[in-house]
C-alpha angles and dihedrals in degrees: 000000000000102000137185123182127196120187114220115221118227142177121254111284114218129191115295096012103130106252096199082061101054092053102047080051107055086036089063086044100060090037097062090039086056095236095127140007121210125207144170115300097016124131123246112182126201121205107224093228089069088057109038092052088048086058090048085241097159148115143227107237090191094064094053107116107209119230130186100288088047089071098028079053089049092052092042096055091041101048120014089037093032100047108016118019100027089055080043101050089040100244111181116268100250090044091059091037089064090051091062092049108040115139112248108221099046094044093053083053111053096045088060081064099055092041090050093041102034112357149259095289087057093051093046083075112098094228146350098045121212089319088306106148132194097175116094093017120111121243114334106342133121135229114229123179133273103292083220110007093187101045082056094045087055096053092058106041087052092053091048084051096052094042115030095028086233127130103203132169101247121201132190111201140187124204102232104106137253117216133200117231108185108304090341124098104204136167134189083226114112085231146041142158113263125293098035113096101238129166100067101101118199086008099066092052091044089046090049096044094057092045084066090043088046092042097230096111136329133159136016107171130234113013123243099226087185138353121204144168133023102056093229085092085080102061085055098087106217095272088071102041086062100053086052095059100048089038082069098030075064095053097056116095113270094215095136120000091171156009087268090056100063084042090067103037090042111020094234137092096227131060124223133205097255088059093047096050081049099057125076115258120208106163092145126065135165132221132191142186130222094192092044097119098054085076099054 
């Protein structure tokens, strides 16, 4: 493949704005200002968060009320992730840094929303937590996932087709990664686009882990949670698909990539809405193929 991406700035999207809105519209933009062309077969690629916060599909992390598996969940990531299986399993250092750091009462927290909305196998892994994001959200709320992440791919690759001409692929991700373990494609995330073994919570990001310590897979990189529209997409085989889609997760602009982040850069745990409308938003990217029709 002979790729180029080009990340699509937007504003920041708040619940209830109408996402399909916002990226006809900076589509448009970019067109008339001659900064990309789009044309039949090429990739757009959506970040969930964008969607999910457009469909209001979020939580308040300040009304959880912890349980038992919330702080066995928050020992369990602090000290067995953060001392004995993440050094095993070769997590990176600063991620395993944060483990050890994590702040108690927003973690357990914050488990006890990803047990009530997808489930404890989903809060024994250290981070990242059945798709569950606190990054890019204001105060205390909670990111889940697209309620229906094709149905919303649908919508807006039908409304690029009615208003630009254009048949594109079009691809909602989520940055959680997908790993390869042998000849199998598998996420922690409780959903993935066909093809990726998804549903299995802790066990897909430990599987995937040792693929990459074993050398028969590891890592791939963003997850497609759908794929829809211009039929190409099928002559791409899942490998890359997924390069694809972290080819475009890359692009984006790596302003803030997780909650420690905006500890460092702003000394707090929470985000507000005044930080947010002040960062730079690229949730759209496209990406497109010079070899493309050599597969048609």
């Amino acid at each position: 493949m002979d790729l180029t991406a080009t990340p699509i700035k937007t504003k920041y999207i708040k619940e209830n704005d109408d996402f399909v809105e916002e990226v006809i519209n900076s589509l448009k933009r970019d067109i008339n200002e001659g900064k990309i062309n789009i044309e039949n077969g090429d990739f757009i690629i959506l970040s969930e968060k964008f969607v999910s916060t457009s469909e209001n599909n979020l939580v308040d992390e300040k009304e959880a009320s912890p349980k038992f598996w919330a702080y066995f969940c928050y020992y369990w990531s602090k000290y067995l992730w953060g001392y004995i299986l993440g050094p095993l399993l070769k997590t990176r250092k600063d991620r395993i840094k944060n483990l050890r750091k994590m702040p108690k009462k927003e973690t357990i927290r914050h488990k006890q929303i990803v047990i009530d909305n997808v489930g404890l196998r989903y809060a024994l892994k250290p981070a990242s937590e059945g798709g569950i994001d606190l990054t890019n959200v204001p105060g205390t709320y909670a990111s889940l996932l697209p309620e229906n992440p094709k149905k919303s791919a649908e919508k807006v690759y039908n409304a690029i087709k009615k208003e630009l001409s254009v048949d594109v692929v079009l691809i909602i991700i989520d940055t959680d990664a997908t790993y390869r373990f042998y000849k199998w494609y598998i996420t922690a995330l409780p959903i993935a686009s066909e093809g990726i073994i998804s549903k299995v919570g802790v066990l897909g990001y430990i599987i995937g882990k040792l693929g990459g310590l074993f050398k028969i897979g590891g890592l791939c990189g963003a997850t497609p949670l759908t794929i829809v529209g211009n039929e190409i997409h099928k002559k791409y085989d899942l490998r890359e698909l997924l390069y694809i889609s972290n080819l475009a997760d890359t692009s984006q602009v790596p302003f803030v990539k997780s909650i420690h982040d905006v500890m460092k850069k702003h000394n707090s745990f929470e985000i507000t809405a005044e930080i947010l409308r002040e960062m730079e938003h690229t949730p759209i990217v496209l990406i497109k193929d010079k070899n493309k029709d050599k597969r048609r």
